[in-house]
SERO-4910 file (N, C-alpha, C, O; in steps of 0.05 Angstrom, whole numbers):
BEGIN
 pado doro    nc1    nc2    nc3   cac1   cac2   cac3    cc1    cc2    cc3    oc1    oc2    oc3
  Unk    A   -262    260    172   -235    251    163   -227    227    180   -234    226    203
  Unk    A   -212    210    169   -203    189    176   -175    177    173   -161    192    160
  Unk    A   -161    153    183   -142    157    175   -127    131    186   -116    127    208
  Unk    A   -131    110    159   -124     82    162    -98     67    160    -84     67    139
  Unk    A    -90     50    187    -64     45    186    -57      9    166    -68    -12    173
  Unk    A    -45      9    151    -46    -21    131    -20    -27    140      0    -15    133
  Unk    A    -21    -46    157      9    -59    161     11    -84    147     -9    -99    149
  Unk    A     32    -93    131     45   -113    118     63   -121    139     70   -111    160
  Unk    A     70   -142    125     96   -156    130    106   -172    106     94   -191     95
  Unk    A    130   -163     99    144   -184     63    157   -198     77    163   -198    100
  Unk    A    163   -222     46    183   -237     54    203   -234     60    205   -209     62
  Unk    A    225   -245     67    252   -227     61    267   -225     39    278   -247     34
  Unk    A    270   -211     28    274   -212      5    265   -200    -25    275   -195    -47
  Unk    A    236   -199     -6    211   -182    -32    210   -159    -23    188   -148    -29
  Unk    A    230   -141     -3    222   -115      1    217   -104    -23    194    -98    -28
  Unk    A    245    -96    -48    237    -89    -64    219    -88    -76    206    -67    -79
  Unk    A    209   -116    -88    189   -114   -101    155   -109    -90    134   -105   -103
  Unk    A    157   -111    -59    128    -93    -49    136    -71    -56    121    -63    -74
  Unk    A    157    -50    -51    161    -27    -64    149    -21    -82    130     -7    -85
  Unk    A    168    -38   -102    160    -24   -127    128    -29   -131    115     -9   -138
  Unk    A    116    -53   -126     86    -57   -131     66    -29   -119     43    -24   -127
  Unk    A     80    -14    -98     70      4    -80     63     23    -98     44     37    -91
  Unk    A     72     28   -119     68     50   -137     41     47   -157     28     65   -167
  Unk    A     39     30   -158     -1     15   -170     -8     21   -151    -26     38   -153
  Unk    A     -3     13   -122    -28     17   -106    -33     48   -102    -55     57    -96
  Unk    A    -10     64   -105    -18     94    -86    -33    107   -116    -46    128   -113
  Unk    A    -32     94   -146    -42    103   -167    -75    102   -162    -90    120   -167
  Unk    A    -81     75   -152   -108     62   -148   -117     87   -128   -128    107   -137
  Unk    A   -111     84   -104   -103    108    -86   -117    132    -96   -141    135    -94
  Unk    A   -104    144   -103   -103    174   -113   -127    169   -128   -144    184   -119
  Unk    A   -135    156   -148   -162    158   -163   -184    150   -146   -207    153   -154
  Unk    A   -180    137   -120   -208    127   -107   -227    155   -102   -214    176   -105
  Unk    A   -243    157    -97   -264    181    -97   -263    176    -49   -263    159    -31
  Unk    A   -262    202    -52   -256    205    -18   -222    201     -8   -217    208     15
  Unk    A   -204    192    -20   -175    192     -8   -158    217    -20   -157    225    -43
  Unk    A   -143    227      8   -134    251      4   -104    246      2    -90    262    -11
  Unk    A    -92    226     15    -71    228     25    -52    195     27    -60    181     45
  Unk    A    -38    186     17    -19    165     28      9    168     32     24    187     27
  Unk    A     15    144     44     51    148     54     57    122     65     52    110     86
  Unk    A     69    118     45     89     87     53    112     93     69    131    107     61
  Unk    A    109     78     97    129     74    110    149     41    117    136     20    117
  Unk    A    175     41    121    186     16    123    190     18    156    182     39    165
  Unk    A    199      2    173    207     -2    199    241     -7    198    255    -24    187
  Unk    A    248     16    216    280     12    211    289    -17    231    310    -28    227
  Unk    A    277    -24    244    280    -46    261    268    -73    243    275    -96    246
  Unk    A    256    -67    230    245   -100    214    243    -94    188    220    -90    180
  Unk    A    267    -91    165    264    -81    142    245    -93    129    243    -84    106
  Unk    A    228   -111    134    206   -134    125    191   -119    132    171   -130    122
  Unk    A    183    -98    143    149    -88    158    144    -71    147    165    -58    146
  Unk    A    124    -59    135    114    -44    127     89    -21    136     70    -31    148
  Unk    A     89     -3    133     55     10    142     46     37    119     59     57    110
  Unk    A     28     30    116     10     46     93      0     69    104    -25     66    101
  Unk    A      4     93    116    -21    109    130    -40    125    105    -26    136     87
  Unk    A    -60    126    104    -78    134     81   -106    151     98   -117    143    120
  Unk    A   -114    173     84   -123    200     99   -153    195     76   -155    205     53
  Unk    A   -172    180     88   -192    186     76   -217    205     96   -218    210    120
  Unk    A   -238    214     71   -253    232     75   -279    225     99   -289    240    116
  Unk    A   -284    198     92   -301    191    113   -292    146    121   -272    137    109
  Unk    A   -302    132    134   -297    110    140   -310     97    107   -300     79     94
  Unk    A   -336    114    101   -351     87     72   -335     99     61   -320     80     57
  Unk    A   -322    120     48   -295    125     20   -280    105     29   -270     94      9
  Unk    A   -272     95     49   -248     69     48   -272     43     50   -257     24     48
  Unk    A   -285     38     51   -301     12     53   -294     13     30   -272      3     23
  Unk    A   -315     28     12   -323     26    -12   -303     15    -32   -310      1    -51
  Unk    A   -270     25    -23   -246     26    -39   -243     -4    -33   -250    -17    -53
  Unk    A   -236    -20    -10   -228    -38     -8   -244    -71    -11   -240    -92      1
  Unk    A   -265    -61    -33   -295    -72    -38   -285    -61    -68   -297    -75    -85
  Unk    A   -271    -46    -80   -274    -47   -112   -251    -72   -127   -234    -88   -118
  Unk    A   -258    -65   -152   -242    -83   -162   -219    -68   -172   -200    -81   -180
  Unk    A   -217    -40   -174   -192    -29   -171   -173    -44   -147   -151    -55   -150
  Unk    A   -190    -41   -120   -174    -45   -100   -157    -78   -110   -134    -86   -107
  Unk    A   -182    -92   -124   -168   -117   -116   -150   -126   -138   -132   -142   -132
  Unk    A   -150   -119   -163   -133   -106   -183   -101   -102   -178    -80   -107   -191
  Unk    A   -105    -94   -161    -74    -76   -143    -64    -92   -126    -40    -95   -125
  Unk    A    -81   -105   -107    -72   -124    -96    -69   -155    -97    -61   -165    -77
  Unk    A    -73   -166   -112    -66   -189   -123    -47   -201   -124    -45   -225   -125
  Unk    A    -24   -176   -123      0   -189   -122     11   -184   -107     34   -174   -110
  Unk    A     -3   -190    -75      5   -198    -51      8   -240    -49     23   -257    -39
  Unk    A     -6   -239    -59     -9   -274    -66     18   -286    -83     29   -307    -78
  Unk    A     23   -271   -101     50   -273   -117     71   -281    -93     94   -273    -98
  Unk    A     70   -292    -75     89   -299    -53    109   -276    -52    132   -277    -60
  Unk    A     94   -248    -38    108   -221    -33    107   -216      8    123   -207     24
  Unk    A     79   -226     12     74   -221     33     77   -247     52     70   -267     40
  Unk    A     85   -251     74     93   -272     94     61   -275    116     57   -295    129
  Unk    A     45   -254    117     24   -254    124     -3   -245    116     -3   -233     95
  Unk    A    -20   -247    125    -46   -227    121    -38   -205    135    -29   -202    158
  Unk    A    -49   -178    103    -50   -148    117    -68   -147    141    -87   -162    145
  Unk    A    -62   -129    157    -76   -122    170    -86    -89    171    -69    -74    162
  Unk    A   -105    -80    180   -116    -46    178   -130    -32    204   -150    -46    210
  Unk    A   -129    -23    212   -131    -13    231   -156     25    223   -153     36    201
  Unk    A   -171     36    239   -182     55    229   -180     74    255   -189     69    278
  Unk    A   -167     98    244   -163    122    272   -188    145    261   -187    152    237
  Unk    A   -203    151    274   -217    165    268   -206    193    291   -197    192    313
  Unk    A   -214    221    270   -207    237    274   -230    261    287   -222    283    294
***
């Protein structure tokens, strides 16, 4: 088990709409083969920040995910001028 941290950062302004986009991704999510678990969090100190924590089964179930075209499907519309940076991910192994 594993258990990967995806930090964003939006514009200001596009909180909402990373929100709402968040709901494709935890769909993509939930059908990947090996993910058990997600949870979108905001930062009460930087309403712009974001963090994804996501509970997969082993480290290749998230390779594999972020290598499909589901994944990239879903995210695309980070480019839509939503995000102010490159995501970043982080991997806690358990």
């Amino acid at each position: 088990m594993i258990t990967v941290g995806m930090n964003y950062h939006v514009i200001e302004g596009k909180q909402q709409d990373f929100e709402d986009k968040f709901a494709a991704v935890i769909d993509a999510l939930n059908a990947a083969e090996g993910h058990t678990s997600s949870t979108l969090w905001k930062d009460v100190a930087d309403g712009a920040s974001y963090l994804i924590t996501s509970e997969w089964t082993d480290e290749n179930a998230f390779t594999e995910f972020i290598r499909s075209d589901a994944f990239r499907a879903v995210t695309n519309w980070g480019k839509e001028q939503i995000l102010s940076g490159r995501p970043q991910h982080k991997i806690y192994k358990n």
